[in-house]
Biotite code that builds the C-alpha atoms (Angstrom):
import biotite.structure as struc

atoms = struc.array([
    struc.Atom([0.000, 0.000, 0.000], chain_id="A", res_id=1, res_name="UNK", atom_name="CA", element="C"),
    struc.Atom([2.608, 2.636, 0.636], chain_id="A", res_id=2, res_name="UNK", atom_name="CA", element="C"),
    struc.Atom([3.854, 2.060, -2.689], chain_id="A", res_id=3, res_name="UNK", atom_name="CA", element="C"),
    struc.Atom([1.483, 2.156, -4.556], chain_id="A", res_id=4, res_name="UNK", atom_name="CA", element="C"),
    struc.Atom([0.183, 5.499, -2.589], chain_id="A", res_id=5, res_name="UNK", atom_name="CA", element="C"),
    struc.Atom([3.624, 7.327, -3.028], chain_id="A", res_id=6, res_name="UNK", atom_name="CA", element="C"),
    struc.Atom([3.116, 6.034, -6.797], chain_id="A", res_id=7, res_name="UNK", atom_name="CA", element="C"),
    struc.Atom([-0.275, 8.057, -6.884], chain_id="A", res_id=8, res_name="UNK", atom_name="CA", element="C"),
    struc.Atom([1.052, 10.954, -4.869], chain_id="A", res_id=9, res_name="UNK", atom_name="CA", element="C"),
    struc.Atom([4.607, 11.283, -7.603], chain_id="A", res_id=10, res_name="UNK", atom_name="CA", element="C"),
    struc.Atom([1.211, 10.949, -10.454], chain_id="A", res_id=11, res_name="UNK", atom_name="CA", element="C"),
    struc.Atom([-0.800, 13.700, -9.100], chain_id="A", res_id=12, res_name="UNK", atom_name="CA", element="C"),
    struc.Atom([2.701, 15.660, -7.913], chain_id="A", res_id=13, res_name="UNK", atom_name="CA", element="C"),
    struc.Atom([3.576, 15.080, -12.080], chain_id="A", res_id=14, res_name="UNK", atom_name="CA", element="C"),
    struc.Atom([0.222, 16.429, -12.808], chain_id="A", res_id=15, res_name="UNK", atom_name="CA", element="C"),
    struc.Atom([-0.573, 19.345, -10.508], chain_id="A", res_id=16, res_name="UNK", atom_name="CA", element="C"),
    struc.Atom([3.402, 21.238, -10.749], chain_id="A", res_id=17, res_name="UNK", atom_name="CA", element="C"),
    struc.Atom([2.468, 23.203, -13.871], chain_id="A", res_id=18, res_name="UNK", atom_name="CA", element="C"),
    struc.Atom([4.654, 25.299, -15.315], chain_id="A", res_id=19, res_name="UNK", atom_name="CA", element="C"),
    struc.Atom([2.402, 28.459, -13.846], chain_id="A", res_id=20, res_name="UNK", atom_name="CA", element="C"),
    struc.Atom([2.500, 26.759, -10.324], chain_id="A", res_id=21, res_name="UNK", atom_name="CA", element="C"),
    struc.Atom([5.944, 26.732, -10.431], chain_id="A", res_id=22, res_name="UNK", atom_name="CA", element="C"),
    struc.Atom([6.254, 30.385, -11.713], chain_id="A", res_id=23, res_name="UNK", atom_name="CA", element="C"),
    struc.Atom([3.814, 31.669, -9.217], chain_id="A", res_id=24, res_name="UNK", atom_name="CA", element="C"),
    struc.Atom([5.782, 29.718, -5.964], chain_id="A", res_id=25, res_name="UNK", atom_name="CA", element="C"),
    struc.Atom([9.061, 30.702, -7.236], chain_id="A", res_id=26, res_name="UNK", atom_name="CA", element="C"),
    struc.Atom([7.725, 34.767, -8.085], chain_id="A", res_id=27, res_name="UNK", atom_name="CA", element="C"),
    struc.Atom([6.916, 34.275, -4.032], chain_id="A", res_id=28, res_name="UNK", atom_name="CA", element="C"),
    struc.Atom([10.295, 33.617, -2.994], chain_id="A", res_id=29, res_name="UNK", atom_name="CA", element="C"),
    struc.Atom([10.343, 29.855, -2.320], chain_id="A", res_id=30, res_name="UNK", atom_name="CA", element="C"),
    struc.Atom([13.153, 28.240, -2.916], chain_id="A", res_id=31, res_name="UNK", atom_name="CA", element="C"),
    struc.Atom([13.044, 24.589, -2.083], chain_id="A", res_id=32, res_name="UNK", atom_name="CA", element="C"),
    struc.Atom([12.279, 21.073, -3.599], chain_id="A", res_id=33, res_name="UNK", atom_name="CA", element="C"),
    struc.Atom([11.788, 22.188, -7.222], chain_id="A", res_id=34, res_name="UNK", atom_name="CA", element="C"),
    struc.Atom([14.282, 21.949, -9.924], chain_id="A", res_id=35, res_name="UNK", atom_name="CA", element="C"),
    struc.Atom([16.486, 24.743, -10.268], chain_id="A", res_id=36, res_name="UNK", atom_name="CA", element="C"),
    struc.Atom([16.134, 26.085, -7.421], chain_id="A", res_id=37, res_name="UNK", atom_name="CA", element="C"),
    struc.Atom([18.132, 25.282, -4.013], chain_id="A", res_id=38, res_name="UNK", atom_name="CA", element="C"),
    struc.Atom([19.325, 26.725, -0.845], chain_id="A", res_id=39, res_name="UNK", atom_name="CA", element="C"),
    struc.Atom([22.364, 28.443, -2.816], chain_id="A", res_id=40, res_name="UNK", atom_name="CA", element="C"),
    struc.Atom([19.204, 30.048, -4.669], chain_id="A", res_id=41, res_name="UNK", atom_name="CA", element="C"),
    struc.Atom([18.004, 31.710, -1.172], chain_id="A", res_id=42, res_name="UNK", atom_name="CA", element="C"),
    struc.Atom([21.323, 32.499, -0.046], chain_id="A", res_id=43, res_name="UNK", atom_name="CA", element="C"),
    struc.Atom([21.704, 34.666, -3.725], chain_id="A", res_id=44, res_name="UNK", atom_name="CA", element="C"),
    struc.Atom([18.518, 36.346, -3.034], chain_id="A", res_id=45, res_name="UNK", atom_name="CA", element="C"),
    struc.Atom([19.554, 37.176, 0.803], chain_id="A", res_id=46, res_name="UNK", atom_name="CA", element="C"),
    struc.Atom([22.909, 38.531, -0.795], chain_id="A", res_id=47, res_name="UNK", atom_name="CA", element="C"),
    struc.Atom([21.312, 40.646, -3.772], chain_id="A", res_id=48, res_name="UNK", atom_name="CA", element="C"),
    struc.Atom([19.146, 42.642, -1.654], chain_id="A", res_id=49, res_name="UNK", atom_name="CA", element="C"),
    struc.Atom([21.997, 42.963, 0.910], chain_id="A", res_id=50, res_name="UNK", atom_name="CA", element="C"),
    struc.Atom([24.007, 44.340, -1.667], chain_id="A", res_id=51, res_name="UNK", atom_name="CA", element="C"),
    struc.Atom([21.349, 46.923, -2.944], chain_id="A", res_id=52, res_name="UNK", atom_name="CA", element="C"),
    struc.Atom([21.071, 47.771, 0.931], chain_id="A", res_id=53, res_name="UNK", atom_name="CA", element="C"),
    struc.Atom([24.943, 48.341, 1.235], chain_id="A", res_id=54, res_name="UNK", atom_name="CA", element="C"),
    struc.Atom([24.948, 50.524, -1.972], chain_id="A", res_id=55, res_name="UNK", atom_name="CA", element="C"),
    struc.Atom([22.821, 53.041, -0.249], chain_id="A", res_id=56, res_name="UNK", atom_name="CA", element="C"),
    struc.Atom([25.023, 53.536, 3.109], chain_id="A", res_id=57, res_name="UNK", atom_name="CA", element="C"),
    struc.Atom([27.189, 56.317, 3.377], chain_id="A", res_id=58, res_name="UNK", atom_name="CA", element="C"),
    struc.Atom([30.541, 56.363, 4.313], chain_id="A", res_id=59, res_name="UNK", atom_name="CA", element="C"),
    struc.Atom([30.066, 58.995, 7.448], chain_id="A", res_id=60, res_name="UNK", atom_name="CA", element="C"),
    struc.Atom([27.080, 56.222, 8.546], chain_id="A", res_id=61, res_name="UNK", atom_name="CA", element="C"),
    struc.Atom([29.647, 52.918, 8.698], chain_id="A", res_id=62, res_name="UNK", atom_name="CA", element="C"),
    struc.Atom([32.530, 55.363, 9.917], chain_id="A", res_id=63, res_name="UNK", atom_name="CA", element="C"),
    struc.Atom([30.009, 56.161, 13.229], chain_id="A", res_id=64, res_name="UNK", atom_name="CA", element="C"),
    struc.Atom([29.302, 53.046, 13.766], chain_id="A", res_id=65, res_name="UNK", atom_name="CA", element="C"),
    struc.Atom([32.422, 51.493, 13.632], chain_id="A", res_id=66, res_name="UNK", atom_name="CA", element="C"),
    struc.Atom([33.745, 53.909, 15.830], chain_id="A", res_id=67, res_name="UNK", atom_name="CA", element="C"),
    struc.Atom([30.468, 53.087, 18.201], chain_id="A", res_id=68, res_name="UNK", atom_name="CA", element="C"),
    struc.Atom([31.770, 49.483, 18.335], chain_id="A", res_id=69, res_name="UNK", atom_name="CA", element="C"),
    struc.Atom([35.494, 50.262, 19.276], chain_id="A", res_id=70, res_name="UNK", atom_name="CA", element="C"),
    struc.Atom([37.129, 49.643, 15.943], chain_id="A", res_id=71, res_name="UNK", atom_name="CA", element="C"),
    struc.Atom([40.290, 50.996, 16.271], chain_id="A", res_id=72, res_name="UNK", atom_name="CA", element="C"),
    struc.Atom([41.276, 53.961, 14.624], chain_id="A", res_id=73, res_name="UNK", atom_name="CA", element="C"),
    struc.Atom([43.892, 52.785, 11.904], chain_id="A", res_id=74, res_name="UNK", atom_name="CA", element="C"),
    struc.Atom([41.436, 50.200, 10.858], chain_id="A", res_id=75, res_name="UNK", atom_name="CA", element="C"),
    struc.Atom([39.129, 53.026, 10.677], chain_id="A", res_id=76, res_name="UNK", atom_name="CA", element="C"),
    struc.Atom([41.106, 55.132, 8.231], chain_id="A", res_id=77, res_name="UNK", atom_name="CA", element="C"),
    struc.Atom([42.217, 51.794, 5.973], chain_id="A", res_id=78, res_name="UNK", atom_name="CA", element="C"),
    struc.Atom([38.289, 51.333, 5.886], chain_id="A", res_id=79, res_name="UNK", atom_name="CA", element="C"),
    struc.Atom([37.620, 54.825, 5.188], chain_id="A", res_id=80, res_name="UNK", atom_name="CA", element="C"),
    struc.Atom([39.967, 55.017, 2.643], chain_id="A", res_id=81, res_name="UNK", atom_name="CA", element="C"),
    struc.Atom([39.302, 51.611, 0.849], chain_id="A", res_id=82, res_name="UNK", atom_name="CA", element="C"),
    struc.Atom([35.467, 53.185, 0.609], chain_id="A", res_id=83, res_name="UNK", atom_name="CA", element="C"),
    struc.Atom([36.089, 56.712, -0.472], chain_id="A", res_id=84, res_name="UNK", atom_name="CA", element="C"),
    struc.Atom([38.810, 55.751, -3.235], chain_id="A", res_id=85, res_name="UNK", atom_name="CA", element="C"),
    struc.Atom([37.027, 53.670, -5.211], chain_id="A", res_id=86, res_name="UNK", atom_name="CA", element="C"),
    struc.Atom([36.057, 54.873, -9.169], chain_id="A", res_id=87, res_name="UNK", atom_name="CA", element="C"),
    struc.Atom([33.245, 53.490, -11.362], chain_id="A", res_id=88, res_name="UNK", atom_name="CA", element="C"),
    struc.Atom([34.207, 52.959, -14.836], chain_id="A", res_id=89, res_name="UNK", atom_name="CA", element="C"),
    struc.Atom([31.695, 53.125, -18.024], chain_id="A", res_id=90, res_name="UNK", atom_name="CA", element="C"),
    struc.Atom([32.327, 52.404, -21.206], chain_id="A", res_id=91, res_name="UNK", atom_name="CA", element="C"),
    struc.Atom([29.771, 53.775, -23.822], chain_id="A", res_id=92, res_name="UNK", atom_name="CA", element="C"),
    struc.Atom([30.541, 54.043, -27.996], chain_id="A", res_id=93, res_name="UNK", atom_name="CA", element="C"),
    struc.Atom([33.918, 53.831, -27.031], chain_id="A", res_id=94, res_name="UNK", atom_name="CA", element="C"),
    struc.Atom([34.095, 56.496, -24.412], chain_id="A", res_id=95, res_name="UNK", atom_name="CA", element="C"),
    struc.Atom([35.223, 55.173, -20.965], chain_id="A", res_id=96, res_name="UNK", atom_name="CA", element="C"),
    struc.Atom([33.545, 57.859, -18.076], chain_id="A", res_id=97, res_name="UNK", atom_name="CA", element="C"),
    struc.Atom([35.228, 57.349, -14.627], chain_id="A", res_id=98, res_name="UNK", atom_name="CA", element="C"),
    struc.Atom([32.985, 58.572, -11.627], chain_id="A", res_id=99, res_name="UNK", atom_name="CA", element="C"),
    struc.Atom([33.931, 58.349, -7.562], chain_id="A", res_id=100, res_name="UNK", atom_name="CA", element="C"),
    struc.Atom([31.789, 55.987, -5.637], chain_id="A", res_id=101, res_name="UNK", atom_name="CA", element="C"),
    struc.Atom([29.570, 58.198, -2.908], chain_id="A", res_id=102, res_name="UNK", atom_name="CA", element="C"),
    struc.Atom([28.547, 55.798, -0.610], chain_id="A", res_id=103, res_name="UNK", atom_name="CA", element="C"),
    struc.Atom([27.794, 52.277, -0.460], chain_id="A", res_id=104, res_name="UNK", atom_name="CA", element="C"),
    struc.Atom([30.030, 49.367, 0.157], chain_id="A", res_id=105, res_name="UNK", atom_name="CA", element="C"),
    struc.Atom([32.083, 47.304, -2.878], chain_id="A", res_id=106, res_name="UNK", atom_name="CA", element="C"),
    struc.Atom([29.669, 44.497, -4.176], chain_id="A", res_id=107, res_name="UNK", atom_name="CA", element="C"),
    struc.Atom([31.015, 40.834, -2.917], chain_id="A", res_id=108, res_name="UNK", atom_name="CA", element="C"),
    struc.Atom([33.130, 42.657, -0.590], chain_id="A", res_id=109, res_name="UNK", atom_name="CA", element="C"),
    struc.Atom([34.205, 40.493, 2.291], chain_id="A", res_id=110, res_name="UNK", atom_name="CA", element="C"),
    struc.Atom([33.712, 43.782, 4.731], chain_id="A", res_id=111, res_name="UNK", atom_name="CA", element="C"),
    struc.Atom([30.775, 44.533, 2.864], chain_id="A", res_id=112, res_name="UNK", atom_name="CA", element="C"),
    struc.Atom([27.872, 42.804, 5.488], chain_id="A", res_id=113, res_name="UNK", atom_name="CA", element="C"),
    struc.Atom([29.619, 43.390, 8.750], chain_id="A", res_id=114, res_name="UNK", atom_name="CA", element="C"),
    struc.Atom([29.999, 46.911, 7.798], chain_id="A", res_id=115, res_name="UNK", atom_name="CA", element="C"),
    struc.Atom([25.531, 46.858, 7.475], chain_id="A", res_id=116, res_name="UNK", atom_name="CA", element="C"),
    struc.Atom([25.443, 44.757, 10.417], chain_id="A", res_id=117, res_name="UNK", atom_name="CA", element="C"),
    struc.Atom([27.269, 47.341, 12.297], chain_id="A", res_id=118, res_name="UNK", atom_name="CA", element="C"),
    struc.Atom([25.322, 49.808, 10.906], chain_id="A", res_id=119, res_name="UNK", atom_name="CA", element="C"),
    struc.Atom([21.645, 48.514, 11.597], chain_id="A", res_id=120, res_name="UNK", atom_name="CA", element="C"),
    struc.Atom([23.130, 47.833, 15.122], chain_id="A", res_id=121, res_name="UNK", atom_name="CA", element="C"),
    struc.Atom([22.063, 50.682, 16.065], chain_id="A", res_id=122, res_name="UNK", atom_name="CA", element="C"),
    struc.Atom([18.425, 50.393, 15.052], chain_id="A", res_id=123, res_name="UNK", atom_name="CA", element="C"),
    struc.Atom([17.980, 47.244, 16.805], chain_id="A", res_id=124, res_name="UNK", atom_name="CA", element="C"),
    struc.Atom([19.803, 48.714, 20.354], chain_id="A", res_id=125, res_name="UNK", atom_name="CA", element="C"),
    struc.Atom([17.495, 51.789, 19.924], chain_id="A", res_id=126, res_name="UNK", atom_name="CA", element="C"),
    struc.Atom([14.289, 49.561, 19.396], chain_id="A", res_id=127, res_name="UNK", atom_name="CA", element="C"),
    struc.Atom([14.935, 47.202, 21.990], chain_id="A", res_id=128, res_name="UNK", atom_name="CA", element="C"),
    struc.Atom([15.498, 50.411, 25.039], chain_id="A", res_id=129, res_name="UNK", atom_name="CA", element="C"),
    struc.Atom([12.667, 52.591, 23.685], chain_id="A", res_id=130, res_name="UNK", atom_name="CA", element="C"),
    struc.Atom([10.413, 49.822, 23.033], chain_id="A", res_id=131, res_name="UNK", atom_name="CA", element="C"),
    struc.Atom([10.750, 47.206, 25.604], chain_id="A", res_id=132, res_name="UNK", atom_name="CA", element="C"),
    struc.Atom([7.434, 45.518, 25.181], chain_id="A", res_id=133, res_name="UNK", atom_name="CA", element="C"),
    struc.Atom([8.257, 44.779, 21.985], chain_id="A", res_id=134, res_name="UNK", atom_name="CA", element="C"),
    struc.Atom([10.863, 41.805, 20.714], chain_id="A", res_id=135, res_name="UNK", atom_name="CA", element="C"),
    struc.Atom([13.107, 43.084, 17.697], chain_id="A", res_id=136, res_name="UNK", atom_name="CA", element="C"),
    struc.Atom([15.215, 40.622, 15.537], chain_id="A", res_id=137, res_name="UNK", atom_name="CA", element="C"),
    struc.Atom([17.216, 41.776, 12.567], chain_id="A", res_id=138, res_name="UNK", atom_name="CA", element="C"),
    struc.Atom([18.136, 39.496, 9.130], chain_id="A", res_id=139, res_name="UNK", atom_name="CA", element="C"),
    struc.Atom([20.511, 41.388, 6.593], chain_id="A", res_id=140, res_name="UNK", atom_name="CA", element="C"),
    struc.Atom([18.066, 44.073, 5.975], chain_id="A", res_id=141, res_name="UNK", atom_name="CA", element="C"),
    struc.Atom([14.792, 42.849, 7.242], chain_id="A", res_id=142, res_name="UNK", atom_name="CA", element="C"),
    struc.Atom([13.712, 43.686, 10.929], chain_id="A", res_id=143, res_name="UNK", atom_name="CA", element="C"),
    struc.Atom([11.143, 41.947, 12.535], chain_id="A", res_id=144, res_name="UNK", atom_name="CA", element="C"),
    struc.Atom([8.977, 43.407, 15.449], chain_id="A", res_id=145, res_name="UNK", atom_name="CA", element="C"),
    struc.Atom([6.735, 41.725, 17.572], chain_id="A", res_id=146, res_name="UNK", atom_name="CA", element="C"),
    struc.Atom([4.150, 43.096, 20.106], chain_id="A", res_id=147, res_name="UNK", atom_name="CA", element="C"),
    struc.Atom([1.926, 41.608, 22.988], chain_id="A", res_id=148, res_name="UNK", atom_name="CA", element="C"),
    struc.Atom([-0.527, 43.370, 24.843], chain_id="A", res_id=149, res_name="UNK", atom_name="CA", element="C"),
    struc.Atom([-4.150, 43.041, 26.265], chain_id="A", res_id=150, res_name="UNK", atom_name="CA", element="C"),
    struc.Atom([-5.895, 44.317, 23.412], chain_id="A", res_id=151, res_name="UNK", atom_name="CA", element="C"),
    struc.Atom([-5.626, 45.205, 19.585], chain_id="A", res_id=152, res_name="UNK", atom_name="CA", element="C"),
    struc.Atom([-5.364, 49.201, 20.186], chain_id="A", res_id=153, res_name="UNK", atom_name="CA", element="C"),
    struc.Atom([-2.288, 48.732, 22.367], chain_id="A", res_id=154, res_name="UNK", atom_name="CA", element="C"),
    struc.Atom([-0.350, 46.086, 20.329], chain_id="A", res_id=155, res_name="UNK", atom_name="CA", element="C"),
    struc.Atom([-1.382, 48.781, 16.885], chain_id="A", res_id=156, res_name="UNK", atom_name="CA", element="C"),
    struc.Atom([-0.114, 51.895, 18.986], chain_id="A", res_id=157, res_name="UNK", atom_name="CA", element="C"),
    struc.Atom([3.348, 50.222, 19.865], chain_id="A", res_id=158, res_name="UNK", atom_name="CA", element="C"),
    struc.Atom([3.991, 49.053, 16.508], chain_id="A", res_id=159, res_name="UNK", atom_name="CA", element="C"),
    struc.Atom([3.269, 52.043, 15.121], chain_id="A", res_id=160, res_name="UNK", atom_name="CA", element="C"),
    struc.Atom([5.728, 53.772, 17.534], chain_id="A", res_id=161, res_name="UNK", atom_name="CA", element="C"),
    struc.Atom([8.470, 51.255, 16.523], chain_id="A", res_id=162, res_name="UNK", atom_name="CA", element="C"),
    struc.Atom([7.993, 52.168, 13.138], chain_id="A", res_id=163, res_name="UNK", atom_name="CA", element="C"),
    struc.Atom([8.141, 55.884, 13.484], chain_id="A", res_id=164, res_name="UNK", atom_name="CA", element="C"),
    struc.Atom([11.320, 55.243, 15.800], chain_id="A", res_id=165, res_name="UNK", atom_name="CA", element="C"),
    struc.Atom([12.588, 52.988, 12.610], chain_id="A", res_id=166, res_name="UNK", atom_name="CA", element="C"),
    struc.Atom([11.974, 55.865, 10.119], chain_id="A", res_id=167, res_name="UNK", atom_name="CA", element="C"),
    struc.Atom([13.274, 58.788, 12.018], chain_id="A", res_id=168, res_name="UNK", atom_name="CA", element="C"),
    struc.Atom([16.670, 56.205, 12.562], chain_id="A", res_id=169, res_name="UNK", atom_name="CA", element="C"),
    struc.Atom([16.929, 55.558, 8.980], chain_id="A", res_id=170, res_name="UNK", atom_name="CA", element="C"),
    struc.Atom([16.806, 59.488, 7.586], chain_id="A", res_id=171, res_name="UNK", atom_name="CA", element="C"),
    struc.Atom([19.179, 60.378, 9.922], chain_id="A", res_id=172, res_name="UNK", atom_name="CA", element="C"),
    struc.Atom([21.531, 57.741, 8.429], chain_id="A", res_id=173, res_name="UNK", atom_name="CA", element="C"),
    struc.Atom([20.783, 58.808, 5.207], chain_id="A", res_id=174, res_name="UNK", atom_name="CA", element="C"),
    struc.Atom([18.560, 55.678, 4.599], chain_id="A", res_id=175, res_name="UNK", atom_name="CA", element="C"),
    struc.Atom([15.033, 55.451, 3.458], chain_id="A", res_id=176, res_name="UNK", atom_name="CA", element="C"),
    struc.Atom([12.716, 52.196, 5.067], chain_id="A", res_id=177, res_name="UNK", atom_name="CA", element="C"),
    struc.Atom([11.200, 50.115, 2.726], chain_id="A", res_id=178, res_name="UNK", atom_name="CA", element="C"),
    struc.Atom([7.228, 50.614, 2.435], chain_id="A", res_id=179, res_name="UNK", atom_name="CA", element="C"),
    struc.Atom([5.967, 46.936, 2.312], chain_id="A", res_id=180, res_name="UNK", atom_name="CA", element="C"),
    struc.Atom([5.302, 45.719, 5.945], chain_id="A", res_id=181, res_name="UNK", atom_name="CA", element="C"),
    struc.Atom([3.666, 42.515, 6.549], chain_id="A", res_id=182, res_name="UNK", atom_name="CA", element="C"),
    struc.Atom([1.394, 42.628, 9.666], chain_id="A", res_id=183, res_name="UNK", atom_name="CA", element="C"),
    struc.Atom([0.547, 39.371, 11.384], chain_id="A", res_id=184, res_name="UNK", atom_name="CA", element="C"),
    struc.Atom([-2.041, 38.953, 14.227], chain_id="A", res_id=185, res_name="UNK", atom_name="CA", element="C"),
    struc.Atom([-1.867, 35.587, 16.421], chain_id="A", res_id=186, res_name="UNK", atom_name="CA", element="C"),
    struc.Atom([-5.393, 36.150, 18.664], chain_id="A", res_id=187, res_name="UNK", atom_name="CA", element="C"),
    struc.Atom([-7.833, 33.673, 19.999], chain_id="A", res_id=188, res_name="UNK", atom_name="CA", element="C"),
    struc.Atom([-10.383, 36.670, 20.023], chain_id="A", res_id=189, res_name="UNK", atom_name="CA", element="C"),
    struc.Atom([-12.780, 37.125, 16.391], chain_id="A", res_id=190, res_name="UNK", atom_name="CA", element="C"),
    struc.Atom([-11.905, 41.015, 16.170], chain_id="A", res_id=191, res_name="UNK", atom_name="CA", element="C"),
    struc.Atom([-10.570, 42.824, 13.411], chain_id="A", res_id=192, res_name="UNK", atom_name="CA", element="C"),
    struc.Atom([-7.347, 44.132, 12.683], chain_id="A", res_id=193, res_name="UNK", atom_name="CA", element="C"),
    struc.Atom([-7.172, 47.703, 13.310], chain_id="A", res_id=194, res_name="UNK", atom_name="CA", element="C"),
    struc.Atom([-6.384, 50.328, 10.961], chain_id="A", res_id=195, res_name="UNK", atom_name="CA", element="C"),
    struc.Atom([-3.097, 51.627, 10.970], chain_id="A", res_id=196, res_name="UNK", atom_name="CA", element="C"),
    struc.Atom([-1.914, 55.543, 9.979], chain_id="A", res_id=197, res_name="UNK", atom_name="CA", element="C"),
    struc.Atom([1.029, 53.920, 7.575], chain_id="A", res_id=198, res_name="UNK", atom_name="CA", element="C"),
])
């Protein structure tokens, strides 16, 4: 019998994983048991949007916070000076353009992450003393926030403080936060979710 059911199930699996169904799951982010696609395939998509995240921080914004987290000063100016002396080149109808790099870190550099880690540090330390009810957990660029309180209109109020603490962090850093939030609410009471001002 289990045979001949795992027969069936590899039949309907066959039938059912379209070409659409695939598209649509993969468009979503997934990234396991289809072909093509493998943990390697996450990992890429983790270090693509890390990168676009790492082109956006300025120099004076990683100098700050290593400084913040005792870096010593001569690994300080090497950094500062690996980041400020690098040049773009562009080749167009066989004219090459050379342009300084403005902030950001090198793509693939090996720096490159700690240098954001360091940076959203901050964020996270600020989150967790201003917002203490809350739990705060940080992945590359994404920040998750959790709340808990006796009632909708309390957990809705400190979320929306966290997130006005996360976007006055992020201009002053020279960063701008990402609009799409995802909002989950884990209740054994049947009320609706509140509307939010954001």
């Amino acid at each position: 019998m289990p045979f001949l059911l795992k027969t069936l199930e590899r039949l309907i699996d066959w039938h059912i994983r379209t070409p659409t169904l695939i598209n649509s799951i993969k468009s979503a982010g997934q990234c396991a048991y289809m072909i093509g696609t493998s943990t390697e395939s996450a990992l890429h998509r983790v270090i693509s949007r890390m990168e676009k995240t790492f082109n956006n921080t300025s120099f004076d914004s990683i100098n700050k916070a290593l400084k913040k987290h005792g870096i010593d000063d001569m690994s300080r100016r090497w950094i500062a000076s690996m980041l400020i002396n690098r040049k773009v080149y562009s080749t167009i109808d066989d004219t090459t353009r050379c342009r300084s790099v403005e902030r950001g870190c090198p793509q693939r550099g090996v720096l490159s992450p700690l240098f954001w880690i360091l940076v959203v540090n901050e964020l996270l330390l600020e989150l967790k003393s201003k917002h203490s009810s809350t739990n705060v957990s940080g992945f590359a660029d994404n920040i998750s926030v959790y709340a808990t309180g006796i009632d909708l209109g309390t957990v809705s109020a400190e979320i929306q403080n966290v997130i006005k603490t996360a976007v006055k962090w992020s201009k002053s850093v020279g960063l701008s936060i990402d609009q799409k939030a995802n909002l989950m609410l884990v209740t054994k009471k049947k009320k609706k979710m509140p509307k939010t001002d954001t």
